[in-house]
C-alpha positions as CSV (number, residue, x, y, z in Angstrom):
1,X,15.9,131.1,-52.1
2,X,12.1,132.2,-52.2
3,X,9.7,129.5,-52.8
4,X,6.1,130.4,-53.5
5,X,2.9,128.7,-53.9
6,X,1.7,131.1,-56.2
7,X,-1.4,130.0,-58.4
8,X,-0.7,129.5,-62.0
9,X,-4.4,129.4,-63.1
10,X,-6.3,127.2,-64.4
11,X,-4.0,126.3,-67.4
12,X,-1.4,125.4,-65.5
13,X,-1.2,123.9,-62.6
14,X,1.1,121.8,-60.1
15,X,1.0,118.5,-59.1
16,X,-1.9,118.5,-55.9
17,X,-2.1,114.6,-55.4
18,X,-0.1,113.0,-52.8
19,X,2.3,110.1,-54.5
20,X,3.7,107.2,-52.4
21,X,7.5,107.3,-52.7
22,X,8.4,105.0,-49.9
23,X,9.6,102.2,-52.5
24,X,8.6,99.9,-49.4
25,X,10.3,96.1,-49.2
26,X,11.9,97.0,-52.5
27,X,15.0,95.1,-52.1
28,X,12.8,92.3,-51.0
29,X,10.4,92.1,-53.8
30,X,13.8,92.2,-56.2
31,X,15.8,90.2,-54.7
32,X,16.3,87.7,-57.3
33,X,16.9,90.5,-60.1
34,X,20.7,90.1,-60.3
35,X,22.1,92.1,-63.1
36,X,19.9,95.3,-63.2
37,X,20.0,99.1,-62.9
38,X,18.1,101.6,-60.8
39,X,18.0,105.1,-62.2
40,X,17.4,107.7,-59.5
41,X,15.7,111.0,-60.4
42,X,16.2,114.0,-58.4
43,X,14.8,117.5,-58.3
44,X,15.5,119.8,-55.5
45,X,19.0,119.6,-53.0
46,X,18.2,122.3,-50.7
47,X,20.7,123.9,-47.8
48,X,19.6,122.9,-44.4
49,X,19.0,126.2,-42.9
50,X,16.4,127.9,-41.1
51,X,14.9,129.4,-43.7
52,X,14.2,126.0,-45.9
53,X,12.9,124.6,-42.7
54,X,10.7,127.6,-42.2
55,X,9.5,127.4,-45.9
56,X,8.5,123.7,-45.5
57,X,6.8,123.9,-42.4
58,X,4.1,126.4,-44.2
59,X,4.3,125.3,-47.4
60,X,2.7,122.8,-49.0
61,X,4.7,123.0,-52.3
62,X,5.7,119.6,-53.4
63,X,8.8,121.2,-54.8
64,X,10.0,121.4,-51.3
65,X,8.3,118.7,-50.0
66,X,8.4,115.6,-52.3
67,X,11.0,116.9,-54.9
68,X,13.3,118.1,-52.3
69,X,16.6,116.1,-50.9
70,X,18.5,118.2,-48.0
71,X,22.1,118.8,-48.7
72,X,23.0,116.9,-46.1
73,X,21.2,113.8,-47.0
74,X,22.7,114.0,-50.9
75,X,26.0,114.1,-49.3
76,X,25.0,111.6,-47.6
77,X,23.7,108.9,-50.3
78,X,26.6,109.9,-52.5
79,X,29.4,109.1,-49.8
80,X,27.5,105.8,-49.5
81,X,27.7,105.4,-52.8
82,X,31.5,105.6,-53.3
83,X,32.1,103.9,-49.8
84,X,30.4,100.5,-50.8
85,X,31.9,100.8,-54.2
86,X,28.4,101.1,-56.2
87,X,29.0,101.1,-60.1
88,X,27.8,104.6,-61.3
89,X,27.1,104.6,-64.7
90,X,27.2,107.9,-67.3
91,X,24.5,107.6,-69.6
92,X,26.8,106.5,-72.8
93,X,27.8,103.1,-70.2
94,X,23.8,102.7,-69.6
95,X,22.7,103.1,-73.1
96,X,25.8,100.8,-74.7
97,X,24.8,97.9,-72.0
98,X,20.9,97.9,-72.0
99,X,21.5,98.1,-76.3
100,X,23.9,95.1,-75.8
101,X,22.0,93.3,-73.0
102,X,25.7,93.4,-71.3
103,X,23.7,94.5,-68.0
104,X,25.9,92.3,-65.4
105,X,26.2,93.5,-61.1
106,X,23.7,95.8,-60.0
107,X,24.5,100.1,-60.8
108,X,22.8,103.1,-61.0
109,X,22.4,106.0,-63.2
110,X,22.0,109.5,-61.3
111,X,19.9,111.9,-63.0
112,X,18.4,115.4,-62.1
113,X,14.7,116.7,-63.8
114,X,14.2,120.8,-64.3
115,X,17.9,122.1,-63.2
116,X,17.1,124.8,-60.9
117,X,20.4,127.0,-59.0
118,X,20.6,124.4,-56.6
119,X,22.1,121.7,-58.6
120,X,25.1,123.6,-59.4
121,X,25.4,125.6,-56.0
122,X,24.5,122.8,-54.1
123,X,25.3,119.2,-55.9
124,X,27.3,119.8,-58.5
125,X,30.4,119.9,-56.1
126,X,29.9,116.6,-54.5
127,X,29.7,115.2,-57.5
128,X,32.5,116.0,-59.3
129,X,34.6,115.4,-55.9
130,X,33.8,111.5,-56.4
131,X,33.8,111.8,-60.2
132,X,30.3,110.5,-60.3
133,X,29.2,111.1,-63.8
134,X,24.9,112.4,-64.1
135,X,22.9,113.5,-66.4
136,X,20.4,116.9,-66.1
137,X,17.4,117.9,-68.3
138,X,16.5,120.7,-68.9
139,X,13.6,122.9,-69.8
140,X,14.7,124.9,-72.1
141,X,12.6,127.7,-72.9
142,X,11.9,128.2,-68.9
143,X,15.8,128.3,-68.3
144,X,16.8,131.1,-66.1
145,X,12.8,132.2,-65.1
146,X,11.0,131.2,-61.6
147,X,8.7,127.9,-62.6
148,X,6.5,127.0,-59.7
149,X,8.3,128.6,-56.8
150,X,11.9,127.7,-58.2
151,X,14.5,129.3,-59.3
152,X,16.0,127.6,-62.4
153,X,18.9,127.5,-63.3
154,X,20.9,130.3,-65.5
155,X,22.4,129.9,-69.4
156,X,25.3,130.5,-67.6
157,X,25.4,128.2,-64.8
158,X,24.3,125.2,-66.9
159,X,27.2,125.5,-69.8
160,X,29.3,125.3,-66.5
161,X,27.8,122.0,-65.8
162,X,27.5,120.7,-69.3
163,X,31.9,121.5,-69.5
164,X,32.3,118.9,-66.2
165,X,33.5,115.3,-67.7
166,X,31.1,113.0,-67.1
167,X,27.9,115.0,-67.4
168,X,24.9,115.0,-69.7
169,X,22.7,117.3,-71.0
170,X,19.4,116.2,-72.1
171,X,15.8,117.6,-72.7
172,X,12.7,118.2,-71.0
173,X,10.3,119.7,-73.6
174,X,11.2,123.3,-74.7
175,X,7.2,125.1,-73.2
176,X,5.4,121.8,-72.6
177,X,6.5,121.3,-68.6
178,X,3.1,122.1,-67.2
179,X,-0.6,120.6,-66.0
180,X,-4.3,121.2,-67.8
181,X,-7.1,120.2,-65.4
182,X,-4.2,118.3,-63.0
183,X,-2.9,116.2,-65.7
184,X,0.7,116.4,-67.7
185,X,-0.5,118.6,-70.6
186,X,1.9,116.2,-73.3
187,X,-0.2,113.1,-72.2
188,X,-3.8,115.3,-72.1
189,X,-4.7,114.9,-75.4
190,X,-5.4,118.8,-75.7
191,X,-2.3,119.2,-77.6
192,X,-2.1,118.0,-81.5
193,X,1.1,115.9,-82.3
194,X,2.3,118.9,-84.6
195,X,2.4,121.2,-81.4
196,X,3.8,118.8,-79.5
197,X,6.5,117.8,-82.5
198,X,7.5,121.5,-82.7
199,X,8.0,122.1,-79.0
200,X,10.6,118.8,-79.2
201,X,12.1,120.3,-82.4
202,X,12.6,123.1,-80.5
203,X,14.1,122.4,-77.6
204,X,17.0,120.7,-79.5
205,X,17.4,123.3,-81.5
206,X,17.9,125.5,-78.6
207,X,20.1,123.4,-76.8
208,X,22.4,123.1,-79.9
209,X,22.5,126.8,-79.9
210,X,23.3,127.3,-76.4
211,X,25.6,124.4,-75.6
212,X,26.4,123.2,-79.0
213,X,25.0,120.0,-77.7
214,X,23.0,117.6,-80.0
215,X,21.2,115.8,-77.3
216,X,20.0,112.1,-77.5
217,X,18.6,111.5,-74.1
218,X,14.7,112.9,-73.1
219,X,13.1,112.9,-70.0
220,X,9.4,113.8,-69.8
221,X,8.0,115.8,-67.2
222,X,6.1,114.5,-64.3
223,X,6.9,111.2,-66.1
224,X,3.8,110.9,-68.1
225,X,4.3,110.2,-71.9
226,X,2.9,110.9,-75.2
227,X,3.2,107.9,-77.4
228,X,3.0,109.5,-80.7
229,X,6.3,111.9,-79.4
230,X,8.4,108.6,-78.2
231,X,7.7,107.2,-81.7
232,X,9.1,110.5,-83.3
233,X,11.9,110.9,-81.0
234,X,12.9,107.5,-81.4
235,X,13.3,108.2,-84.9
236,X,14.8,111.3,-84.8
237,X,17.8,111.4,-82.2
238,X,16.8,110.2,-79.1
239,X,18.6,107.3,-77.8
240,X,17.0,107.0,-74.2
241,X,13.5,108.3,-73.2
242,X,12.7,108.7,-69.3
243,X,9.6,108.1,-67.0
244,X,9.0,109.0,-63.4
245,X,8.2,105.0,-62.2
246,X,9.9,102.6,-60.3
247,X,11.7,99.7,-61.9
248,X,14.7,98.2,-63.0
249,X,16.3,97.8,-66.1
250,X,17.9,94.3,-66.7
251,X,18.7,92.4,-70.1
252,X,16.3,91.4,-73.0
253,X,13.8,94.3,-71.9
254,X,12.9,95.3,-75.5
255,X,12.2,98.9,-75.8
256,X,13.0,99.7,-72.8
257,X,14.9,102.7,-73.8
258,X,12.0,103.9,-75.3
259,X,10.4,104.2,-71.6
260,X,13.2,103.7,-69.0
261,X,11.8,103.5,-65.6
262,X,13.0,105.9,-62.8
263,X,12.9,106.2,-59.0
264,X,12.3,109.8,-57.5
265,X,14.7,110.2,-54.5
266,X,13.5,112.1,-51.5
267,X,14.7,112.4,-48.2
268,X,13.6,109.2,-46.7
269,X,13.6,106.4,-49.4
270,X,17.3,106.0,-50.5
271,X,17.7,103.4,-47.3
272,X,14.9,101.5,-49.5
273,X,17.4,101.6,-52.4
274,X,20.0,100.9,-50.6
275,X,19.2,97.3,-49.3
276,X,19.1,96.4,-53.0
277,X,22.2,97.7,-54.2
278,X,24.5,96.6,-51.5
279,X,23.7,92.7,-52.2
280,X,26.2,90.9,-53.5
């Protein structure tokens, strides 16, 4: 796979400031949360091979730095998982539970952002050998086209995905996955809520054509949300709406599903997760 930095001009423009995703002395500073659940978000799972190595060595593309998770290192966090007999939740088990406040035991819901190729060359495998159930969203009028130096995924390729049992297919804004000025555009304010509105409208009403999926779980891009949209969504289909912040979901959180908190998963920061999960 290519990845460029190419410039996308002033109208749109990738993320440039760094982020702290250490989630340092996370297990420590929740060690009393019993019952909860961590939903991990993931972007890129890249081959380890010279060329990747090469790419990130020059590059300062936060879609292979940041957003990126080796192959290796998925592998990795998902053998863990099943090992230590984690509770993997599908979507339908995280919604029902935080609905009913019925959270008990610690889980975690596994969900990937964008869908570029390497999800189903690369994860989609793995998954479905451990029957771990996830949940993609996906950008659906950029599906198929090169978006910030990846690759996304094909028509094709995700119908494959969305046939798997255990998977779900949810949105990520239709045109609206992009920066003015460094900041999300759907949180900007440069956008009225009829434009914004339309571009949700559409995006389910492509996925319904594609898939012949109604979808009821959104995740916004770069995590940053538009308050006026979650109050329309909330009303009109969407059961779950996603962020890109830490925290954990536990019972009588009200409205958490209208903002459910996320944890981005690189390369070093799962052994941060992990310390919480594995207490019993």
């Amino acid at each position: 796979m290519f990845f460029s930095g190419i410039q996308q001009g002033k109208a749109r423009q990738k993320v440039t400031q760094k982020v702290d995703y250490s989630y340092l002395n996370f297990a420590e500073k929740n060690s009393n949360v019993k019952d909860g659940v961590i939903v991990l978000a993931y972007h890129r799972i890249l081959k380890n091979n010279a060329t990747v190595s090469f790419a990130q060595k020059i590059s300062k593309n936060p879609q292979l730095q940041e957003y990126n998770v080796s192959q290796d290192e998925f592998i990795r966090q998902m053998d863990w998982l099943k090992k230590n007999h984690i509770s993997v939740w599908s979507m339908s088990q995280f919604i029902k539970h935080t609905k009913n406040n019925t959270i008990r035991g610690r889980h975690v819901v596994i969900t990937f952002d964008d869908i570029d190729t390497t999800l189903p060359r690369n994860a989609s495998q793995k998954l479905a050998e451990l029957s771990i159930p996830f949940t993609f969203f996906v950008i659906t009028g950029k599906v198929g086209q090169n978006l910030d130096g990846e690759q996304l995924a094909s028509w094709s390729e995700i119908t494959q995905l969305a046939m798997k049992s255990n998977v779900t297919v949810g949105l990520h804004t239709n045109d609206l996955h992009y920066q003015v000025d460094n900041h999300p555009i759907l949180s900007s304010g440069k956008l009225s809520q009829k434009a914004i509105i339309k571009d949700y409208q559409k995006s389910k009403q492509k996925l319904k054509k594609e898939l012949s999926i109604d979808p009821t779980v959104f995740a916004y891009p770069y995590g940053s949300s538009s308050k006026s949209l979650t109050e329309y969504m909330s009303s009109h289909g969407m059961a779950a709406i996603f962020l890109l912040e830490p925290g954990i979901v536990s019972n009588n959180m009200p409205d958490i599903l209208k903002h459910v908190p996320r944890f981005i998963v690189t390369n070093s920061n799962f052994t941060e997760l992990q310390k919480w999960l594995e207490v019993k």
